[in-house]
Each structure stands twice: as structure tokens, then as C-alpha cells.
SESE-999878 format. One record per residue: residue in one letter; x, y, z of N, C-alpha, C in turn. Coordinates in steps of 0.2 Angstrom, whole numbers. Layout:
N
- a:X:Y:Z:X:Y:Z:X:Y:Z;
...
END
This chain:
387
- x:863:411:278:864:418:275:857:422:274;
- x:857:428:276:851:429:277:849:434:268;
- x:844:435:268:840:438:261:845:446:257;
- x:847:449:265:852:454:263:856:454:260;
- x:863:449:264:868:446:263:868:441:257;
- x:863:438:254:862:433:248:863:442:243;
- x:858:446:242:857:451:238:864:455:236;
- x:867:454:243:873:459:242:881:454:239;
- x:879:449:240:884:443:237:884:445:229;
- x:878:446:227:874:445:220:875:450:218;
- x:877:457:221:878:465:216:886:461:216;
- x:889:459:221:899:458:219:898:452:211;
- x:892:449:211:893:444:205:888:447:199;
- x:885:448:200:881:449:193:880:456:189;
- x:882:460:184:883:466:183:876:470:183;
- x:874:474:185:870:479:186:869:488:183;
- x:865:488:179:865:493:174:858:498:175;
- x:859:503:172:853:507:173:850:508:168;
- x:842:507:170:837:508:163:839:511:157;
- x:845:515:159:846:521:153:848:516:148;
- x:856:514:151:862:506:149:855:501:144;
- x:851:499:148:846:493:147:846:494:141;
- x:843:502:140:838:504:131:842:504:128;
- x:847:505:130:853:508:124:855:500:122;
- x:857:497:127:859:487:124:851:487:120;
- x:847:485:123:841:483:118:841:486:111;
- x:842:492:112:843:494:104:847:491:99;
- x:852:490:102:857:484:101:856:477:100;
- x:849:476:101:847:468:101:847:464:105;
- x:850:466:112:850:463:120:841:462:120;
- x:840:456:124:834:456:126:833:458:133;
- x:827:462:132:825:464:142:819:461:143;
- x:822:456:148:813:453:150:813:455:158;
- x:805:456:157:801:459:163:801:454:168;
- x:803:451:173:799:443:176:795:445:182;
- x:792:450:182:785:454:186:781:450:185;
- x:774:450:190:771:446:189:764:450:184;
- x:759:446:182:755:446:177:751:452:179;
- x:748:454:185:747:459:188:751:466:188;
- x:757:466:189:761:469:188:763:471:181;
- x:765:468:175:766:471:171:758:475:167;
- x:754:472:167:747:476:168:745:483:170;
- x:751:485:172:752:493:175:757:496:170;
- x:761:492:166:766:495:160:771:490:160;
- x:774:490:155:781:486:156:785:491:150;
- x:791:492:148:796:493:145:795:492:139;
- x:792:496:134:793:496:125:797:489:123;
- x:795:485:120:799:481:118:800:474:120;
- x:799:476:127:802:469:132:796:464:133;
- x:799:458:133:796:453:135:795:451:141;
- x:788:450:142:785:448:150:785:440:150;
- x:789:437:156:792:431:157:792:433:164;
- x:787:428:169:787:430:177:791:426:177;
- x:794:425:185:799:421:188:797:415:188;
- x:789:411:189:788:405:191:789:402:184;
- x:790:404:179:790:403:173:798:402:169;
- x:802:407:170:806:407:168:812:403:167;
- x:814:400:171:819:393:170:815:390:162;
- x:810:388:162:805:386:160:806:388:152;
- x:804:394:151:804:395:146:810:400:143;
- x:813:402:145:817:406:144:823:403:137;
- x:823:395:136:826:396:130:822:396:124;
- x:815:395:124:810:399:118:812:404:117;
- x:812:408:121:813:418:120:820:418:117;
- x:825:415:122:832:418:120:836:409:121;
- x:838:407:114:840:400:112:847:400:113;
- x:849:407:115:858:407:115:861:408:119;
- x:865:404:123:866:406:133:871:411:129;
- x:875:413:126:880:416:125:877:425:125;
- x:870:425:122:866:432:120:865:434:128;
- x:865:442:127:866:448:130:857:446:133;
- x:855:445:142:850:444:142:850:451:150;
- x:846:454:149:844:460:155:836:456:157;
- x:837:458:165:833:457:169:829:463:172;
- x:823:461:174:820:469:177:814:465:181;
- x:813:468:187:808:467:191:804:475:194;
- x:800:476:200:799:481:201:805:486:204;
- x:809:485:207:815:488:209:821:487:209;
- x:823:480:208:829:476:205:831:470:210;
- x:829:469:213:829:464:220:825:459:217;
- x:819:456:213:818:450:210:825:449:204;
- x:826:453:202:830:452:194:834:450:197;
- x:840:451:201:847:449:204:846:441:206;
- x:840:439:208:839:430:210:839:428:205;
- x:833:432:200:831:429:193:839:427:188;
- x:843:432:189:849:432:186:853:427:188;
- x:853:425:195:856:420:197:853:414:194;
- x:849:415:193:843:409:191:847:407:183;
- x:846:410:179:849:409:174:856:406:172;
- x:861:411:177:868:410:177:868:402:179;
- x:866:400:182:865:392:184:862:387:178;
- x:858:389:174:857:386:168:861:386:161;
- x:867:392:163:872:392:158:873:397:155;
- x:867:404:155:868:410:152:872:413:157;
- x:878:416:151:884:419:152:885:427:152;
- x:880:431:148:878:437:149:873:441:152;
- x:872:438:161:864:443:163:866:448:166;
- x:863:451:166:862:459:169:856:462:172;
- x:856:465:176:850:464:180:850:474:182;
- x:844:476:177:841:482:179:840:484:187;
- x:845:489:188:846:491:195:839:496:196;
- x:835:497:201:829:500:200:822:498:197;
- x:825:493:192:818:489:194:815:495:187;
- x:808:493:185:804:497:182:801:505:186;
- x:802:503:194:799:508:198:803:515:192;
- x:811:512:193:816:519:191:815:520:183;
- x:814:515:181:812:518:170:809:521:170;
- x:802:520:175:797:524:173:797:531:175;
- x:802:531:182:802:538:184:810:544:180;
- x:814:538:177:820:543:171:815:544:164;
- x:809:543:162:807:545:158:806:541:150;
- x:808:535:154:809:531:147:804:528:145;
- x:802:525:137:798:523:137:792:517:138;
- x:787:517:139:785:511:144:777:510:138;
- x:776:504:137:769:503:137:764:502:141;
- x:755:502:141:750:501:146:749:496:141;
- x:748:490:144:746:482:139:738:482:140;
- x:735:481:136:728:480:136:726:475:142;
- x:723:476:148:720:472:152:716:468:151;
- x:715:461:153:711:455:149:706:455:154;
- x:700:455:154:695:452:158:695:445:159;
- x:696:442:163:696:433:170:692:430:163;
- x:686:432:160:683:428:155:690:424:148;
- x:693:433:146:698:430:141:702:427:142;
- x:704:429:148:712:425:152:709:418:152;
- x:704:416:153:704:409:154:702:406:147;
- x:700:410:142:698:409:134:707:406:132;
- x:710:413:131:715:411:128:721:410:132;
- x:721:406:138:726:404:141:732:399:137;
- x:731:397:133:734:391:133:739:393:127;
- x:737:397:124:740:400:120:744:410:122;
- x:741:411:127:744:416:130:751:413:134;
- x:750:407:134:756:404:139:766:403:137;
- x:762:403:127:768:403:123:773:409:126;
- x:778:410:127:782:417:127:779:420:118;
- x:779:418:115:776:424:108:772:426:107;
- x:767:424:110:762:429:111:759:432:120;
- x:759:429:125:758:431:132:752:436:129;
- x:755:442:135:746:446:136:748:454:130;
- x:754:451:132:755:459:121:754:456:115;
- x:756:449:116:753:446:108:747:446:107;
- x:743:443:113:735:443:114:733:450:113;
- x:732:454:113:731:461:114:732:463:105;
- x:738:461:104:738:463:96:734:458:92;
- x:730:455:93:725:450:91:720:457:91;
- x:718:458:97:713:459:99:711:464:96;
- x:719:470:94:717:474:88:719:475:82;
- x:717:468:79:719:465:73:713:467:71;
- x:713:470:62:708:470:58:709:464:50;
- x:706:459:51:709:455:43:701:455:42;
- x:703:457:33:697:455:31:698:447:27;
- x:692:443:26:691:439:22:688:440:14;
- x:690:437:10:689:438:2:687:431:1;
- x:680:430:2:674:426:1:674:420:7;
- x:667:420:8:666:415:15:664:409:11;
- x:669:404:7:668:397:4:673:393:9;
- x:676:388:5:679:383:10:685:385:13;
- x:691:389:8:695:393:11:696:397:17;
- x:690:400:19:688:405:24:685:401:28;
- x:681:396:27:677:392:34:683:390:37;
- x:687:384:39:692:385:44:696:390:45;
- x:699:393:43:702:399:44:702:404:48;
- x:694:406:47:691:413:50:688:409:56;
- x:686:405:57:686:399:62:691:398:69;
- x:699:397:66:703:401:69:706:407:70;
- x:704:411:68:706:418:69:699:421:73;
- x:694:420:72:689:418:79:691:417:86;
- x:693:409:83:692:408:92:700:411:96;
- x:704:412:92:709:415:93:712:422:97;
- x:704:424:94:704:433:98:707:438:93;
- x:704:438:86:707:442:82:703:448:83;
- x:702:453:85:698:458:87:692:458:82;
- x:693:460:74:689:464:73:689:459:63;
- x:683:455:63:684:452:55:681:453:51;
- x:681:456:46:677:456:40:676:451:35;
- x:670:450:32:670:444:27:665:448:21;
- x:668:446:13:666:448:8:663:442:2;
- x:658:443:3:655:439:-2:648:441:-3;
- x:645:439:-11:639:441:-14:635:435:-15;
- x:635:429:-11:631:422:-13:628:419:-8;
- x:625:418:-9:621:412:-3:622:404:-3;
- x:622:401:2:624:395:3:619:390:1;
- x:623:385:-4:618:381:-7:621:372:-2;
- x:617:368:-4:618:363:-2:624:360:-3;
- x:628:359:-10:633:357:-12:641:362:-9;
- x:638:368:-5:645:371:-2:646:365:4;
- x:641:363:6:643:360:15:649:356:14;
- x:649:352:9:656:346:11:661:351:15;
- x:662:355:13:670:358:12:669:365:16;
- x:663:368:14:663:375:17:659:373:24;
- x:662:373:30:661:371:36:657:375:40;
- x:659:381:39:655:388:40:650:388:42;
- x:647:385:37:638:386:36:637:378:38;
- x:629:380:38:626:373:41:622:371:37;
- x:616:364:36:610:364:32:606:368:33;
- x:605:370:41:598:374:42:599:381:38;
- x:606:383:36:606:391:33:607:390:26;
- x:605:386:24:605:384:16:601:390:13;
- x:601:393:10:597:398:6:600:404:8;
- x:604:406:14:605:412:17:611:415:15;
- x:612:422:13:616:425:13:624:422:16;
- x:630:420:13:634:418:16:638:422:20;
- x:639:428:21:639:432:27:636:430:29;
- x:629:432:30:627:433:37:627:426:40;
- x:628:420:37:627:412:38:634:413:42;
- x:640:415:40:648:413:42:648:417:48;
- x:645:424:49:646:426:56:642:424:60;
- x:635:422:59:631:416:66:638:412:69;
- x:641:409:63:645:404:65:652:405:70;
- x:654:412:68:659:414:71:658:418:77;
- x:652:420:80:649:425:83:647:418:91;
- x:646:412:87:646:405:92:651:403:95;
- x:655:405:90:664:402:94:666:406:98;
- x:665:413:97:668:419:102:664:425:99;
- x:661:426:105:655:432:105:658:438:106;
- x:666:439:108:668:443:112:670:446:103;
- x:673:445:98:675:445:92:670:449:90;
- x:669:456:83:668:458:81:668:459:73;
- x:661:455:70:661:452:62:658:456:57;
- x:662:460:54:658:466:49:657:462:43;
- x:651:463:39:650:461:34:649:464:29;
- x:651:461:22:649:467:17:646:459:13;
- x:641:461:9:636:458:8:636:459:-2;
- x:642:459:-7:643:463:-10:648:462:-15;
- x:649:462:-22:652:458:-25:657:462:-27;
- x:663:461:-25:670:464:-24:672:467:-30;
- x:671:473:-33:675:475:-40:682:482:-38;
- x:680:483:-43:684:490:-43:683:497:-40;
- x:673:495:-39:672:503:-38:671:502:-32;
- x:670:496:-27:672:494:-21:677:494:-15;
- x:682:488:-21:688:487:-17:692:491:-12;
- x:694:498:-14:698:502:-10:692:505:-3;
- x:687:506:-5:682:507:2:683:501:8;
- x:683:496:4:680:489:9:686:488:13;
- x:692:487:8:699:486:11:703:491:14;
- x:702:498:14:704:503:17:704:502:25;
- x:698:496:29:697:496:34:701:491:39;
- x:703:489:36:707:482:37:715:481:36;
- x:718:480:41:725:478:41:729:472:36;
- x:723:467:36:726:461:32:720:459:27;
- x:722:456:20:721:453:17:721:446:17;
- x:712:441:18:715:434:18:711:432:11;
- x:714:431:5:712:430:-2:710:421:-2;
- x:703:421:-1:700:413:-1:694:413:-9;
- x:696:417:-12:692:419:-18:692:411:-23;
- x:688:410:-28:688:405:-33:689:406:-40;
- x:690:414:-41:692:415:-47:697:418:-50;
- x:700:416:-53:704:423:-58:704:432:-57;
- x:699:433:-58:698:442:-61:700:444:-54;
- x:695:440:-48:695:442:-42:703:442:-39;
- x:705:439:-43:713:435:-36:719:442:-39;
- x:716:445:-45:720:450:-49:719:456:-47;
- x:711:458:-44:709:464:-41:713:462:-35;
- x:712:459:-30:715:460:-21:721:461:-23;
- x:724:458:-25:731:459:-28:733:465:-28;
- x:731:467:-33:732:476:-36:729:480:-31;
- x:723:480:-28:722:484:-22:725:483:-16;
- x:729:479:-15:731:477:-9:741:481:-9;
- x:742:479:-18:749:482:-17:747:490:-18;
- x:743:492:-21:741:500:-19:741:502:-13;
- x:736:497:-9:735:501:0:741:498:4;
- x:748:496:0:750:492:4:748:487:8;
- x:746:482:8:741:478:11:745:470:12;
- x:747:467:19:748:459:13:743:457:11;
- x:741:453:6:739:448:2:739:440:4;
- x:735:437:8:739:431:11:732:425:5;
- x:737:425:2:732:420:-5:734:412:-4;
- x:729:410:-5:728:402:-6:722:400:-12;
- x:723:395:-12:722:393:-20:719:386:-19;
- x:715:381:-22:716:374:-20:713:371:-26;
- x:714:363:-28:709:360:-36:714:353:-34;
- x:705:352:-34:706:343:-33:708:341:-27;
- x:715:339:-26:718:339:-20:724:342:-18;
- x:726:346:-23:731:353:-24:729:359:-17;
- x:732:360:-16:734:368:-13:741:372:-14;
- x:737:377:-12:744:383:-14:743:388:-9;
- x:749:390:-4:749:395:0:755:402:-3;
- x:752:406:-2:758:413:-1:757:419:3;
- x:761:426:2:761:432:5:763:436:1;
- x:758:440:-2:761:444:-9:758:451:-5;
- x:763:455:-10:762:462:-7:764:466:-1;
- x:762:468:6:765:474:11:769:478:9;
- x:768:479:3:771:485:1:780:483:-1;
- x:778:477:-5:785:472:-7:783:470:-13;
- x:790:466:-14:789:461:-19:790:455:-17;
- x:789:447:-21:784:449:-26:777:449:-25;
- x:774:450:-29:766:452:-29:762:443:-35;
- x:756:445:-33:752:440:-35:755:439:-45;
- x:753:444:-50:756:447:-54:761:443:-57;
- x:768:445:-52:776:440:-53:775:433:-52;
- x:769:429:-49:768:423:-50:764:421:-58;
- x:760:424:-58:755:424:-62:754:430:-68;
- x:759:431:-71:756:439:-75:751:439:-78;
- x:750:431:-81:743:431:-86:739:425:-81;
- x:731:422:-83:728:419:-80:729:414:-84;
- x:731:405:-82:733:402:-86:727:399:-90;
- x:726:395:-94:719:392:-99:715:390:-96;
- x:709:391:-98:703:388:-93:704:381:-92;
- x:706:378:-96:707:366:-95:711:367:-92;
- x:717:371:-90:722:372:-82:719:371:-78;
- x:716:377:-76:711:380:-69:706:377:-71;
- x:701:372:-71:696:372:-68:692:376:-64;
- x:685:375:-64:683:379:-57:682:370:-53;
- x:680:373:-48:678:366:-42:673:362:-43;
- x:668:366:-48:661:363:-49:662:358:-57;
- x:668:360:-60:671:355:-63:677:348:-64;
- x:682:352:-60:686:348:-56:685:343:-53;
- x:680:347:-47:680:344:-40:687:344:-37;
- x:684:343:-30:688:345:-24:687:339:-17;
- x:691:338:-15:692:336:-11:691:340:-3;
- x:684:340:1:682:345:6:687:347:14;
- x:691:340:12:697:344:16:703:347:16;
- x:704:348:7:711:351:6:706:359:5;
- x:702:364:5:699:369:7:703:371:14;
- x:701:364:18:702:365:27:709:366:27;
- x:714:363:23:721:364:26:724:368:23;
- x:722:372:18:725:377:15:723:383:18;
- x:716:385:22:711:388:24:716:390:31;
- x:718:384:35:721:384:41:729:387:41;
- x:731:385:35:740:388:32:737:395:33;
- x:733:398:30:734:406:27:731:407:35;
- x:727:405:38:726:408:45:733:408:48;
- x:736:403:50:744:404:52:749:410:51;
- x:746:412:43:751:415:40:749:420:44;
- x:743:424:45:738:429:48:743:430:54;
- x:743:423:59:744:425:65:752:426:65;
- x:757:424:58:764:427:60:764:435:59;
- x:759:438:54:760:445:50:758:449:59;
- x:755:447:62:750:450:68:753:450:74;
- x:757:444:74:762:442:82:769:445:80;
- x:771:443:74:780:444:71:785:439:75;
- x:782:433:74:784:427:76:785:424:68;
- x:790:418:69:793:413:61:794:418:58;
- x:793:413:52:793:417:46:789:416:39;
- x:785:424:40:779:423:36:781:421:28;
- x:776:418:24:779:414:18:779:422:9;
- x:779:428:12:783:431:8:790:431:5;
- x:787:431:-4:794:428:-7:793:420:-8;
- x:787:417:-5:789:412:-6:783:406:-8;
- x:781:401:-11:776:397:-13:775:391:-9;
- x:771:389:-5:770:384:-2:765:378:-6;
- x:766:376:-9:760:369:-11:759:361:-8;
- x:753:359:-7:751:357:-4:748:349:-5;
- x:750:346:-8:747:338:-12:746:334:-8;
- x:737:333:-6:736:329:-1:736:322:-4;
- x:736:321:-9:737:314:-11:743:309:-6;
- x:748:313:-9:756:313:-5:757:312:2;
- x:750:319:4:754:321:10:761:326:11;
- x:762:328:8:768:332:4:768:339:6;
- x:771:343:7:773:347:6:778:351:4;
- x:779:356:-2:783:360:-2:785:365:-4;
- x:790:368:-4:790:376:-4:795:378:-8;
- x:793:384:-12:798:386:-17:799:391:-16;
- x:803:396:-20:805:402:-19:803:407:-26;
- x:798:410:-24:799:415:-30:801:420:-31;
- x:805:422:-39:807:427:-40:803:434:-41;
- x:804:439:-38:801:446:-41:802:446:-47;
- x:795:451:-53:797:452:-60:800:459:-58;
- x:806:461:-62:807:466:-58:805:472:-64;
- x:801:471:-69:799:474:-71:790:474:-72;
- x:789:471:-67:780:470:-63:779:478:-63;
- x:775:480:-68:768:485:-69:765:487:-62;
- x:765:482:-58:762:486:-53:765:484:-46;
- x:773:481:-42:774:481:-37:784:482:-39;
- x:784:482:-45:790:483:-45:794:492:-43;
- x:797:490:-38:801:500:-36:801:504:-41;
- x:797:509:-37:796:515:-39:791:516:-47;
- x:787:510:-47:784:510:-51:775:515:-50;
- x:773:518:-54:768:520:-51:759:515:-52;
- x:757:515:-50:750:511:-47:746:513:-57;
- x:746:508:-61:741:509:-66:736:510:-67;
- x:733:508:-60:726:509:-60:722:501:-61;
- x:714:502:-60:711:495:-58:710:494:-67;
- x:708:489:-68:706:487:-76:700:482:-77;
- x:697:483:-82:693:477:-84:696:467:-81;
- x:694:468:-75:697:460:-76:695:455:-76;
- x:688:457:-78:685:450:-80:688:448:-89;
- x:686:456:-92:689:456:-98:697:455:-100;
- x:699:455:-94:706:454:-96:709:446:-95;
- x:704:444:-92:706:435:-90:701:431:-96;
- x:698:434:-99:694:431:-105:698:433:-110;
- x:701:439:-111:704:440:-118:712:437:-118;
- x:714:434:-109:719:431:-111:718:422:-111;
- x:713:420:-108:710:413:-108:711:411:-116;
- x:706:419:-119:705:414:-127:711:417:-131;
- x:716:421:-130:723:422:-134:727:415:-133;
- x:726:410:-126:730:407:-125:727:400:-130;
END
């Protein structure tokens, strides 16, 4: 049978739709994958759709789409790759494909909407390969890295693996806030820094470090102790909040400014061998606040120079809120808004609970208005010593 006759077999079997049909299914939750090649889709692909080439697709295509039963549309550049592709498919058991008659050549030319994907320089393709190869992030996930802004809220152990990851990862553009310099006793845990930067600024110590892992990355520093008359300057810049702070007053500022600028809030916490992960705020409930209304007694919380800490549960809680970074920024899983993760390295444990909104929360409950920043240092000393 020759290449024609295979093609024209394959319009009497497989239904054929036109770009228009495609957008309208997909708005309906149909998935449209691109199976063009990598070059190709780098010219545009279709708002929405997912780039999965042909060499790949048998392969990966129950990642994308886990249910032969779901509506799956095909597209290539003219619709002659997509009818094989579809056959492709229909032989692994998916029951609903459809194959974009005209290919991208014809979306682009009826008018519909298409995206230009940020093109990767050969250096970054071969950087983030290996994680470009997931279907959930490819070369748009990659890209949405690239124009990611997360700030960091303090470069101690929290933030040293963490921002670490989100470095080598290809997060565009990172800020870190902190007003200390690095003493000998942060090394167990804060990885960040080295001996030789002992005495230096921990900004500027944490972006040497990160500037080594990926020089292509972008590390702003604010050198500067996070209050009230600050906060909305510093974090207006920035898309995500990653809360690696060690104290009270602070964790109550991000909070409050984060649910003001809308912001998430991706906080972790950690004592002794404890961790705590969350996602408070984007302009949701609940907020830091509905965990915590008041600061609990200071013989609770210890700080770490009392307690003490174990320098690897920093690293794993440090690495959770990075994760959480990369579902807010991909819109892959499911990030842990609404929800408390803790972490007992003793055990090895982990587990996760649900928290409830206060639905009379001061400052993220509907339609309440923003009350404004407060004393809060004085507010976590007058509730420490009430308690």
C-alpha cells in the first residue's frame, strides 16, 4: 500500500476536524497535542496545547493523558503527521482521536490563537534536558521558569537548598532578603555559604553561590532588614513568596503583605528535627494568620540557637517549599494550599493535614478590607508575655 492509499484509508477511520472544532473541544477540556518537532513547534504552537513530537509519543502520552477513554486531538504541520499519529494511538487503546485536518499551517492562517515559545540556546537545551523531557514542563514549562520571579525571605538553611534548586532549575530571575552576615555556626545547615565567606554579607555569599550553579539565572539582592516600610517595595517585584525566615514578627509581616499584594506565601518552618511545610495566601484562604492567629509562648518555639537543629531537616523542608515553587510556576500536582505538611525526621514521617479557613481572619477572610501593617515585633512580645 503505498503512503497515499495508507492516508486516505485513515480519513475513512479516523474523524477529522478543523482548527475551529479543535478550540472549541479544547475549551471543553479535550487535549490538543502538537507532535511537530522541537524545531517546529519553536515557530508557535496553539494556546494551550501540549508539545509531545511523534518519536516520543507512544512513549509518553499516558503522562499527559492517563485516560484512553478522553477526547485527545492531534496536529502536525498540515494534518498528514497527525492521521499516522492517531493511528498510533488508536492501537494503544485510545478510543477518542481526532486529527486536525490542516495541521497548524491552517490555525495559523483562520486566525486562531497561537503562542511564539521562548527559544532555548543548544547551551540551555543541554542544561535542562532531562527535565525538559517530563511532558509537564517541555520547552513552555521551561520558559515559564525562565520568567519566573520568586523572592527568598532570608538566605539561612531554609533558603540554602532550596534556592539551590530553583537555580539550577532555570528560575529566571531570584531575589534573596536578608540583613546578616554569615558566621561559622550557620555552615552545618546553611549550605549556601562556605568558610571562606564567613564574615560576608549573606546575600552577597548566597548569590556567588548560586551565580556557580547557573550563571545564566539572574540574583537581585536586597541587603536589608524586611519591615513594614520595606516590604511592599521589595515584594512588589516578585511573583512568589518563599518564607525561610526564623522568626515570628517576620513570618506575620510576609503573610500580611503577601495576602495584600496577593502574593503566595510558600512557608516552612523547622525546630530540632520538626519541619513544617505550607501555601498561604494568592489571594485565598487560609492565610498564615488562620494557622497561627497569635505567636505561641516563647518555651514552644525556641529559636535554633536554643533548641538546636538538626542541619538536615533545614535541607528537606528547604527542598519541599522549592517543589511547591515549581507546582505554583508549572500548574502541575497539587500545590499544598489549604493544607499543612509536617515533617519528623526522627520517624521519617510524613504528614499532611487540612486546614481550616478562620472565616472571620482580619486579613484574608472575603471581602474583608487590608488593616494595615502593625507593630510586630510588639505584637509577638505583648502576646508571648500575655501568654
Amino acid at each position: 500500500m503505498s503512503v497515499q492509499d495508507r492516508l486516505a484509508a485513515l480519513r475513512a477511520e479516523i474523524a477529522e476536524i478543523t482548527p475551529a472544532e479543535a478550540l472549541s473541544l479544547q475549551a471543553q477540556g479535550a487535549t490538543l497535542v502538537d507532535v511537530r518537532e522541537p524545531e517546529e513547534v519553536a515557530q508557535g504552537m496553539p494556546a494551550q496545547a501540549q508539545a509531545l513530537s511523534r518519536g516520543y509519543l507512544e512513549l509518553r502520552i499516558g503522562q499527559l493523558v492517563p485516560t484512553s477513554t478522553a477526547t485527545v486531538m492531534l496536529m502536525c504541520g498540515s494534518g498528514t503527521r497527525s492521521l499516522l499519529a492517531a493511528d498510533d494511538l488508536r492501537r494503544l487503546g485510545y478510543s477518542d482521536v481526532r486529527s486536525v485536518a490542516g495541521g497548524f499551517n491552517r490555525w495559523k492562517d483562520e486566525g486562531l490563537p497561537f503562542t511564539v515559545p521562548t527559544v532555548l540556546s543548544a547551551e540551555d537545551r543541554a542544561r535542562y534536558a532531562r527535565q525538559m523531557v517530563l511532558p509537564e514542563i517541555g520547552q513552555s514549562g521551561q520558559a515559564k521558569l525562565a520568567d519566573a520571579r520568586v523572592l527568598l525571605i532570608g538566605a539561612g538553611g531554609l533558603a540554602s537548598a532550596g534556592a539551590m534548586y530553583l537555580a539550577a532549575a532555570g528560575v529566571g530571575t531570584i531575589g534573596i532578603v536578608d540583613h546578616d552576615t554569615v558566621d561559622r555556626s550557620n555552615l552545618h545547615r546553611q549550605i549556601i555559604h562556605s568558610d571562606a565567606r564567613v564574615g560576608e554579607a549573606k546575600v552577597n555569599s548566597a548569590r556567588v553561590a548560586l551565580e556557580a550553579i547557573n550563571p545564566t539565572v539572574t540574583v537581585q539582592t536586597h541587603h536589608e532588614r524586611l519591615s513594614s516600610d520595606n516590604v511592599e517595595a521589595i515584594f512588589s517585584d516578585y511573583d512568589i513568596v518563599v518564607d525561610g525566615s526564623d522568626n515570628f514578627p517576620t513570618r506575620y509581616l510576609v503573610n500580611d503583605a503577601c495576602v495584600k499584594l496577593g502574593l503566595p506565601d510558600v512557608y516552612g518552618a523547622v525546630e530540632r528535627f520538626n519541619g513544617q511545610v505550607s501555601v498561604f495566601g494568592a489571594g485565598g484562604q487560609p492565610c498564615y494568620r488562620c494557622l497561627f492567629a497569635e505567636p505561641p509562648p516563647p518555651d514552644q518555639a525556641p529559636p535554633c540557637s536554643e533548641a538546636g537543629v538538626l542541619g538536615i531537616v533545614p535541607g528537606l523542608v528547604g527542598m519541599l517549599q522549592a517543589l511547591e515553587v515549581f507546582k505554583l510556576i508549572l500548574g502541575f500536582g497539587e500545590p499544598l494550599q489549604g493544607k499543612l505538611l509536617l515533617v519528623d525526621a526522627r520517624t521519617t514521617q510524613i504528614r499532611q493535614l487540612t486546614l481550616s479557613a478562620d472565616p472571620d481572619c482580619a486579613y484574608c477572610a472575603p471581602g474583608t478590607a487590608f488593616p494595615g501593617f502593625i507593630d510586630y515585633q510588639g505584637f509577638c512580645s505583648a502576646e508571648a508575655e500575655h501568654a
